[in-house]
N, C-alpha and C positions, 0 to 999 in steps of 0.2 A: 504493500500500500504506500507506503514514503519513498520508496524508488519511482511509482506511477507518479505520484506527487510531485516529484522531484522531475520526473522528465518533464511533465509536464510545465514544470514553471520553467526551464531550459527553454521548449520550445517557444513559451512566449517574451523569454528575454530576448529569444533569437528573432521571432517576427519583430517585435520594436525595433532594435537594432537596424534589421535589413529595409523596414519603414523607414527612420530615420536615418537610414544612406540614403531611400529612393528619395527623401523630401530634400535632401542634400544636392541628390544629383540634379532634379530638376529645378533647385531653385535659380531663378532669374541674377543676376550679377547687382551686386550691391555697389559696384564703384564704377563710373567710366569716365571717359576722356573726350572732350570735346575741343577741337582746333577753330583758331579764326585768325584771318590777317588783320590787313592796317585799312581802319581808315571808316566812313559813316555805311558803307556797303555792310559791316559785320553790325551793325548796331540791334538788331533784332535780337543776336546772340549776347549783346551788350545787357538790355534789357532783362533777356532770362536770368544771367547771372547774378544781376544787380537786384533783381526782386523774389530768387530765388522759385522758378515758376519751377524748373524739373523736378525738384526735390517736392515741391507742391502737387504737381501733379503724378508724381509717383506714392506717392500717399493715399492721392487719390482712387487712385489702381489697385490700392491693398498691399504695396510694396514695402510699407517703413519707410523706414529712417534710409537714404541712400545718398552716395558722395557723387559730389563731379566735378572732377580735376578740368580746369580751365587754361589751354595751352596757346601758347600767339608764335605763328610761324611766318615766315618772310615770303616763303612762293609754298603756291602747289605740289611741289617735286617732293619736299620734307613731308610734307602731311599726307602723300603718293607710299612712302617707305613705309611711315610711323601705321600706314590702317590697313596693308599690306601685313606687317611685323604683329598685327594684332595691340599694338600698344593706344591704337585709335578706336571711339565707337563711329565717332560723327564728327563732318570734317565740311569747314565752307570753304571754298572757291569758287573760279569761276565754272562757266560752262566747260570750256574744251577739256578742260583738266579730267570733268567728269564725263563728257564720252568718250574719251583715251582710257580712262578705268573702266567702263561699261565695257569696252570692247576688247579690254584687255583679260577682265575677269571673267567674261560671259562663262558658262560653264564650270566655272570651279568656285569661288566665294562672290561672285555675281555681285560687283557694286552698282548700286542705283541711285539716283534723285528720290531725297525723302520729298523735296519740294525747293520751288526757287524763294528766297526771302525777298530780294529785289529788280526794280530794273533803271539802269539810271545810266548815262552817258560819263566813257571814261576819256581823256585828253592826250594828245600825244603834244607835249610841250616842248619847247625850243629855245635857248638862249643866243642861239645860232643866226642873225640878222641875214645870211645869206640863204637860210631854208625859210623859200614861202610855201612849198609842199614837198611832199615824201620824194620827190623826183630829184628835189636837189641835195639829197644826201650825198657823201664822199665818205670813204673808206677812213677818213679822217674824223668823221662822229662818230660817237658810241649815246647811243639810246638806254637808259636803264629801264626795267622793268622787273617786275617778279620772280620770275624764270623763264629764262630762255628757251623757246620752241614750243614750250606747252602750256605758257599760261592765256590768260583769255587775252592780255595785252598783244603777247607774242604773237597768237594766231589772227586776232584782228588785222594785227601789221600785215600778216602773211594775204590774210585775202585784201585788203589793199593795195598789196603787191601786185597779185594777177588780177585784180582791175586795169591798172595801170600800164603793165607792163606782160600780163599774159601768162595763163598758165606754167610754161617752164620757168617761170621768175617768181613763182611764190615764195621761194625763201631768198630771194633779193636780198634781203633786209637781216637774215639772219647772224648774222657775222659781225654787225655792226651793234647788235644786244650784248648786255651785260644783268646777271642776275644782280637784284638788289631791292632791299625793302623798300617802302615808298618811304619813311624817314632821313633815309639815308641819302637817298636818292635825289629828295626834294634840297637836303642840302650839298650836296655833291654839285648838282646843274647850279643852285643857285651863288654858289661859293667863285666860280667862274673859271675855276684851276683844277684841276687835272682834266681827263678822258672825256668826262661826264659832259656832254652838251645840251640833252634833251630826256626828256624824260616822257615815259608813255606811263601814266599814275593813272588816280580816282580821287573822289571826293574823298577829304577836302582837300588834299594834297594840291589839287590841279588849281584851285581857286586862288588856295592863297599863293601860287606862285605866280599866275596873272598881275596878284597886285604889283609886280616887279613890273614897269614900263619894258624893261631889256627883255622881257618873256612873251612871246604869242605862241596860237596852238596851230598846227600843222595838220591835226588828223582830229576828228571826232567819231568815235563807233559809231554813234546811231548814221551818221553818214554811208559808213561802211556796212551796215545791218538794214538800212531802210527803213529805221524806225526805232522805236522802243524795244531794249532786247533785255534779257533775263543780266544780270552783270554778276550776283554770287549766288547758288545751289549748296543746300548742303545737302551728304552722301553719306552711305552705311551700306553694309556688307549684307545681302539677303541672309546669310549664314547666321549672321548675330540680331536681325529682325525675328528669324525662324525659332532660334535658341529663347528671346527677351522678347517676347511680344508685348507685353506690360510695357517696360522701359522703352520700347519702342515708339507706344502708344502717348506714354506720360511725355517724350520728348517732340513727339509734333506735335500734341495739346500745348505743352509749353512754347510752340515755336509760332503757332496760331494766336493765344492771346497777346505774345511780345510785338506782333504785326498788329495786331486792334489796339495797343496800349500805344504805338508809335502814331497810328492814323488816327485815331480819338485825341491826343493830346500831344502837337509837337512838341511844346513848349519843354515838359513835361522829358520827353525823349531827348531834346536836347541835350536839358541839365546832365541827363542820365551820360552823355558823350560826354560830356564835357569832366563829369567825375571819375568814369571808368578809365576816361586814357591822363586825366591828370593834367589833358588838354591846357593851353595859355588861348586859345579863341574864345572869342567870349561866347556866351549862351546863346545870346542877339543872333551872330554869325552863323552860329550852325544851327538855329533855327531856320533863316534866310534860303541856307540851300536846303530842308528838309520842307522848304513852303515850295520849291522847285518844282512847275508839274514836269520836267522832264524827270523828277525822283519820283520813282514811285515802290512805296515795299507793299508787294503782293506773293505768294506762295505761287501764283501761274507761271510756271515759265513761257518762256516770251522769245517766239525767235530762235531756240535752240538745236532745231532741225535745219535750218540753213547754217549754224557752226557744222553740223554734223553732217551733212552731203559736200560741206567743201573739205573737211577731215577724208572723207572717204576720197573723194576725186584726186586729190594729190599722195594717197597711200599713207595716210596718217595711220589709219585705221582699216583693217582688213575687212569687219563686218560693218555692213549699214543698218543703223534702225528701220525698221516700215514706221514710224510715230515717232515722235517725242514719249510717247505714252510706254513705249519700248525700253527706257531708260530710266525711269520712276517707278517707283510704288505708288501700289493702287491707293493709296487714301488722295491724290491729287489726278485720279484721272477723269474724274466729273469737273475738272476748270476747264476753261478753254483754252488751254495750252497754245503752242505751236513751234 
């Protein structure tokens, strides 16, 4: 009778146990890492951190108490390695960055578009009096920008390129780039010594070097795109959606109210810039260009399928999407994309 007894309690220490491995194995990840560059294009991710929405909206989900380590990179290329390495969940950039990883990943950790945060025109600047357009470069300029060859600046350049000068000349331009954060950047061109001559930035980098008389712009995206186009995406691994669908959930809830807290209240979003980067612009200013209707923060991407047919025609990328909507998850495929 005390030996059946005895087995018996064994076996139910043992189902607890092998219970609390299975509630182990499946639980959802309590800490992750989220990337963002320079400048009022990340402000949505500004917003989350500063008001603490993922940690709120993963409460919401039944998740607890969860961390999120807040990481600032210089180009796309670093935050390409770091969500590759796994050391990334969620990561903004521009577009091309993200359909180079869509086409690079298809099939094995499959990166997509959670959704685009913005769309807002970025400036290819010049302290160079003898460049009135991209034609009169010389091998004597060096352009800075993000990353070379794959960031949204880079590829812009690139199909301005064969505008201009024609398909076999898409990377014209490429030899003339130098990777560089837009801080660095904005004072490298403006410093007026060394390499640095022109700079292809974003808000508000590109504004405040106008105020220099010795500064005009050379190139404008939406010129190059026809329009309004998507300028930062952020991205994640269908692998780690599949695994965290919670945290998944709780991170575009989060990424959705910091777009309605930006658009209900610039003023508001401002301050919120102005605190996160420790910013010397005043409130005033970066209200001004957040009053911009060429800024506009919406989760639709916008124009991202003419980055990605000119990706494909020049063999950037071996697969083409049929959609935009081929490159996202489904929670953004009821927007009107394009």
């Amino acid at each position: 009778m005390k030996l059946k007894k005895l087995c018996s309690l064994k076996t139910v220490a043992l189902m607890a146990l092998l219970a609390g491995l299975s509630g182990r194995a499946c639980a959802e990840m309590n800490e992750i890492t989220v990337a963002q560059q320079y400048g009022i294009g990340y402000l949505p991710l500004m917003v989350m951190n500063q008001l603490g929405l993922i940690e709120k909206h993963a409460k919401a989900e039944g998740l607890g108490e969860i961390k999120v380590n807040w990481r600032k990179f210089a180009g796309s290329n670093v935050a390409n390695d770091a969500l590759l390495s796994g050391n990334l969940q969620f990561a903004a950039v521009g577009g091309p960055p993200l359909i180079t990883m869509w086409a690079k990943t298809k099939g094995s950790i499959d990166v997509k578009g959670v959704a685009a945060i913005d769309s807002m025109p970025f400036y290819l600047n010049t302290r160079n009096p003898n460049v009135k357009s991209i034609k009169d470069f010389t091998e004597k300029d060096k352009i800075a920008l993000p990353a070379v060859k794959i960031s949204v600046q880079a590829v812009t350049l690139q199909m301005a390129a064969e505008k201009m000068f024609g398909e076999a000349n898409a990377h014209k331009f490429d030899s003339l780039t130098v990777s560089m954060a837009h801080p660095d950047a904005m004072i490298a061109m403006m410093s007026g010594k060394g390499e640095i001559s022109s700079h292809f930035t974003s808000p508000p980098f590109q504004y405040e070097e106008l105020k220099d008389p010795a500064v005009h712009t050379v190139l404008n995206s939406y010129d190059v795109l026809g329009g309004k186009s998507t300028f930062v995406v952020v991205w994640a691994t269908s692998k780690f959606r599949e695994a965290n669908p919670k945290t998944f959930a709780a991170f575009f809830a989060a990424l959705k109210e910091s777009i309605d807290y930006i658009n209900e209240d610039k003023k508001r979003a401002a301050e919120i810039y102005v605190k996160a980067t420790n910013g010397k612009e005043p409130v005033e200013s970066i209200l001004k260009m957040l009053n911009d209707p060429e800024i506009e923060y919406t989760l639709t991407p916008k124009n991202i399928m003419k980055y990605a047919d000119f990706l494909y025609k020049i063999g950037s990328i071996k697969v083409k999407p049929a959609s935009w909507k081929d490159m996202f998850f489904p929670e953004v495929h009821g927007l009107p994309g394009s």
